[in-house]
N, C-alpha and C positions, 0 to 999 in steps of 0.2 A: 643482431640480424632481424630485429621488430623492424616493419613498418606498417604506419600506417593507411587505412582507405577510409574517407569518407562519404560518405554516399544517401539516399533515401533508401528505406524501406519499402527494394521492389525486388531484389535477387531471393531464391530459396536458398537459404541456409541453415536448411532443417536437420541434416547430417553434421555438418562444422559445431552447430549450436547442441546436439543432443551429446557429441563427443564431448566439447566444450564443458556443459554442464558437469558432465561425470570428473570432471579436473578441479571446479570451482566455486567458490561460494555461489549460490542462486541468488535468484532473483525473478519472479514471474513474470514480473511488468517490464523486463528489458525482450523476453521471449519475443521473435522475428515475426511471429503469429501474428502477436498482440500490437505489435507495431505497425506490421502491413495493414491491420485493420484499423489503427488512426487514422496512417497516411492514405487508404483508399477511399474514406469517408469524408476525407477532407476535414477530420476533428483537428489533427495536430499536424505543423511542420516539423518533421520530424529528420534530424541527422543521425546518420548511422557511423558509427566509430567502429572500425574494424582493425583489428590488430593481429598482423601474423608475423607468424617464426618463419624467415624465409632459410632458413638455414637446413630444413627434413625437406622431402620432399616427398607429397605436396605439400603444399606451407600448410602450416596447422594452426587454426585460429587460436591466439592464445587472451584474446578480449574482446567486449563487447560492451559499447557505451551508450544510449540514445541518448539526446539531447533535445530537447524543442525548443524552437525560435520562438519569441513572444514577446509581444508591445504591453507591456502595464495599461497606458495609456494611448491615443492617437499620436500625441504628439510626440511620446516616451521614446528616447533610445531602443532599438530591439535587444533583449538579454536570451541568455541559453538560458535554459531550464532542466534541472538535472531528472527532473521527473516526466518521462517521455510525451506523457500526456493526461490529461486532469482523469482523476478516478484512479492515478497509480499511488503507491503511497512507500516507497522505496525506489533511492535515484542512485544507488551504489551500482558500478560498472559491474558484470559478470566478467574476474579474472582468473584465469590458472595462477593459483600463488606463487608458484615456481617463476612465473614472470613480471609479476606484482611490478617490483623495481624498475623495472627496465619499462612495461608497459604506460603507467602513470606518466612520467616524464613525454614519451612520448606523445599521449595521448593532446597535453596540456600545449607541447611543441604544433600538433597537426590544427590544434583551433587558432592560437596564435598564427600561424603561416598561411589561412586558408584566410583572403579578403572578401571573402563572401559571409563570414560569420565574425559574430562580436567576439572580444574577448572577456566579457563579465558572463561568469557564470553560477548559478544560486543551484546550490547543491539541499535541498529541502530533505529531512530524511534521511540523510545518510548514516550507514550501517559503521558507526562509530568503532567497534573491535571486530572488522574484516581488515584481510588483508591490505584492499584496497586503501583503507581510510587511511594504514601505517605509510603505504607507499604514496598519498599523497602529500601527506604532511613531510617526507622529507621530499619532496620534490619541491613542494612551494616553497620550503626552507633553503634548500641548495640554491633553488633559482631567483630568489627573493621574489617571490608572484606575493602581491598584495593579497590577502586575505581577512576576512569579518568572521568572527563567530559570533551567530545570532541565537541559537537554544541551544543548551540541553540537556535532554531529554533521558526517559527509559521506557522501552514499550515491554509489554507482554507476550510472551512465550513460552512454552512447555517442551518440553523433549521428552523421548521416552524415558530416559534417566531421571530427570530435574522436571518438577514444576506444577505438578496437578497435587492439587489440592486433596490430601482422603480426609481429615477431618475439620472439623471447626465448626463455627456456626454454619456457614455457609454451605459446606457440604450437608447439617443437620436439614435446612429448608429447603435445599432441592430433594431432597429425601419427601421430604412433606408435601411437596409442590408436585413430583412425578405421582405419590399415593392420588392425591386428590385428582388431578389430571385423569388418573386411571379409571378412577370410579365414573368417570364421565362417558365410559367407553373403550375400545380394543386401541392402544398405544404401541405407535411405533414410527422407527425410523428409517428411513429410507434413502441412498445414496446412489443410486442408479448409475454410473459413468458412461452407460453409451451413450454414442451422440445425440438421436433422436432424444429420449427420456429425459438429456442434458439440458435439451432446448426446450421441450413442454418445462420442464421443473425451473426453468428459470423464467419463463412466461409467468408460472403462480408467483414465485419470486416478485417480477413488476408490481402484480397484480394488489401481493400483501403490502408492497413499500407504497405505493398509489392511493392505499385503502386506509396509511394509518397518520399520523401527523404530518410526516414530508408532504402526504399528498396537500395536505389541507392548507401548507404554509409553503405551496410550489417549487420544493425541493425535491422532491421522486424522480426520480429518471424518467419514468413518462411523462412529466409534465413539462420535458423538452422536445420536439423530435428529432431535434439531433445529435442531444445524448442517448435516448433509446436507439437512433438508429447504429450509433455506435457499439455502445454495451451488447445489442445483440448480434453484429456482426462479431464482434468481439469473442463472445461467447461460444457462436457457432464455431468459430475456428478455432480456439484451443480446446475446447469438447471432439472435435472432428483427430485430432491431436490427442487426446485424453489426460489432457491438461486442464482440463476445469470440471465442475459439480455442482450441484446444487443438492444439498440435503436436506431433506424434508422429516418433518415430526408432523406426524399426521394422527387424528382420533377419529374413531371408527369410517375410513378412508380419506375425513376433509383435512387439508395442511393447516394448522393452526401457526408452523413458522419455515421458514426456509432461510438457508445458510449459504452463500454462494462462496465457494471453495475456486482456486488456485493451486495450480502444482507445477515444483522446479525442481527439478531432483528430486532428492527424500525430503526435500519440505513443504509441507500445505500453508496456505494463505489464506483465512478467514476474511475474504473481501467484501462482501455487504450479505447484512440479514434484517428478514422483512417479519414481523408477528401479526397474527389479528387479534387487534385488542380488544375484540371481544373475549379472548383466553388470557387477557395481561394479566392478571393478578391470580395466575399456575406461573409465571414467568417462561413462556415455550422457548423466549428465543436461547436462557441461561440453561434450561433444560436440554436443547439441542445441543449447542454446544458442547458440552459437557459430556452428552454421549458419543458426539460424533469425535470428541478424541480419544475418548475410549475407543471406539471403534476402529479408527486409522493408527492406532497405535498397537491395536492389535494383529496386522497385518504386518507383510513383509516391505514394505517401499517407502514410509515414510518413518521417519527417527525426529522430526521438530514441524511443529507450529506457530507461524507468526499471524499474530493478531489483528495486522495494519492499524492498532488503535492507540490512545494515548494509554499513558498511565491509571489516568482518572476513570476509564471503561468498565465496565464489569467482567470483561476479561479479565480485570488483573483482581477478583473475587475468587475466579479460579485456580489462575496459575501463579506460581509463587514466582517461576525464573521472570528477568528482566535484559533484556539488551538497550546498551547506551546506543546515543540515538545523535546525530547531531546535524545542525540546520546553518551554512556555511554559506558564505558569500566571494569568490576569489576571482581574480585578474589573469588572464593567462598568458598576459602578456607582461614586456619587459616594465614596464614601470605603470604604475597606476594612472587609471582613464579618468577622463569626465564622465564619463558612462557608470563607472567602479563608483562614483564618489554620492552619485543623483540614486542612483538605484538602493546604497549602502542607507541612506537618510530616508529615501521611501521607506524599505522594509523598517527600521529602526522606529519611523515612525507608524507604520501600519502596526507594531507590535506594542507600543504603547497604546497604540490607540485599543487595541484586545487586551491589555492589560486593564485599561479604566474602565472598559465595558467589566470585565469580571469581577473587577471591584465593585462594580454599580449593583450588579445583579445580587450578588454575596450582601450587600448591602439591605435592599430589597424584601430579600425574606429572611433577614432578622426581625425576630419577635416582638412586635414592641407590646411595652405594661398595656394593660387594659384600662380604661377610664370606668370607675364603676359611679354611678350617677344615685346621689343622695337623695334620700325620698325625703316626700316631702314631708312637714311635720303638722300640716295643716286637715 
């Protein structure tokens, strides 16, 4: 008794999605907030996948999937994007596991069936041991949908059980790092969650990512205005929610870093942090961190932290746990596309192309011998 709705990110389904949550694995960047603030901004075209049990009544949403339409190129095929909109960093559906099965199939049936949407879709990120990814894999398997696997991966996470680090070196120099830090003045953290405080603290936020290499190599979110006008639309609305933060480490009142946090359930989402490197070598951003899971772990509402980072991060200095991670390419229709086949050789080769570059670079700064110049004997 699933069926499903597709639709834009323009109904409130703040009730359907907070019950929702409490059923299923999270995901903060699928939140209806965070979407309605793409689609108002005109950042992302964004589909909405809604999946209910019409069997209780009222029906009860038992999924949720965004998807964004996107051209690689002018001339490129349109493809889904399982990442609702750029700046998210997890495309796994919010499901109740209890419908996992049933849901997936569906889901893959309703993009096939709707001629307004393609059927390639590039799943970037996905949550490798959720329910969901089990329920896809035998869906594409049953229905033979073409599918690519492109990475993977493992990112960094901690749980309250699993994964912070108490000793090693690394726990030894943030020891050293927070002494010195101190002597410079009165040290401390700060997490504010109401709204207002939400929005100033994410304002410093721009302010230290503007100030530090992004800004200077035009990557900072202010150096677009139409990703800042995003990010703070954005912000304001799951703040207004108290679903976002921004934590700051501050010495004697200045922020030397700020963390901009995410929350789905009991889990927080370390989404972007800004330092001034005037304090780089106390390392403030490893230092905040560090405390602020101490901190939300010390509390009743949160049980895990993801990273949004790679492996290679300094996240994973921290925390020992890991989740598999995987970067998919599938057809959702009945037999593979010209679409499936142009986009499959794009990615395959835009990932070569990131492979020579990290070769190049690794290459680079290897050491080379020194020429030592003989004197003369004259």
């Amino acid at each position: 008794m699933i069926s499903v709705r597709i639709c834009s990110p323009e109904f409130d389904l703040a009730t359907h999605w907070d019950d929702l949550v409490g059923r299923a694995s999270p995901n903060a960047f699928m939140n209806p907030a965070a979407l309605k603030a793409a689609h108002d901004t005109g950042f992302a075209r964004i589909y909405m996948l809604l999946a209910w049990d019409d069997s209780v009544e009222p029906a009860r949403l038992a999924g949720l999937w965004a998807l964004q339409a996107r051209k690689p190129f002018a001339v490129w095929p349109t493809v889904l994007e399982a990442l609702p909109y750029n700046y998210a960093f997890l495309s796994s559906p919010v499901l109740d596991p209890a419908y996992a099965d049933q849901v997936m199939p569906a889901f893959l049936a309703a993009i096939a069936a709707d001629p307004a949407l393609p059927n390639v879709v590039a799943l970037r990120s996905f949550n490798a041991e959720s329910a969901a990814c089990g329920a896809l894999r035998k869906a594409l398997s049953a229905h033979r949908h073409h599918q690519l696997v492109l990475t993977e991966q493992a990112r960094p996470i901690v749980t309250k059980e699993f994964g912070v680090k108490r000793s090693g070196s690394t726990r030894k120099k943030l020891r050293q790092d927070w002494k010195r830090l101190a002597a410079l003045g009165t040290v401390e953290v700060i997490n504010d969650r109401a709204p207002a405080a939400v929005e100033q603290a994410f304002e410093i936020f721009l302010a230290l990512e503007l100030g530090s290499w992004k800004g200077a190599r035009g990557t900072a979110l202010l150096c677009d205005p139409r990703d800042a006008a995003f990010v703070r639309r954005l912000f304001k609305d799951l703040a207004l929610r108290g679903d976002a933060s921004v934590a700051l480490l501050r010495v004697d009142g200045r922020a030397v870093a700020a963390q901009v946090l995410m929350y789905c359930g009991t889990t927080a989402y370390t989404w972007k942090i800004g330092f001034d490197a005037e304090f780089a070598r106390y390392s403030p951003g490893t230092l905040l961190v560090d405390r602020i899971t101490e901190e939300l772990f010390a509390g009743p509402d949160i049980d895990a932290i993801d990273s949004c980072s790679v492996e290679a991060s300094f996240m994973a200095q921290l925390w020992a746990g890991r989740r598999p991670m995987v970067d998919l390419l599938i057809d959702a229709g009945p037999k593979k596309s010209f679409g499936f086949a142009l986009e499959a050789r794009r990615l395959l080769g835009y990932q070569l192309l990131r492979s020579l570059r990290d070769q190049l670079r690794a290459w680079h700064w290897i050491p080379r011998p020194r020429k030592v110049a003989l004197a003369s004997s004259s």
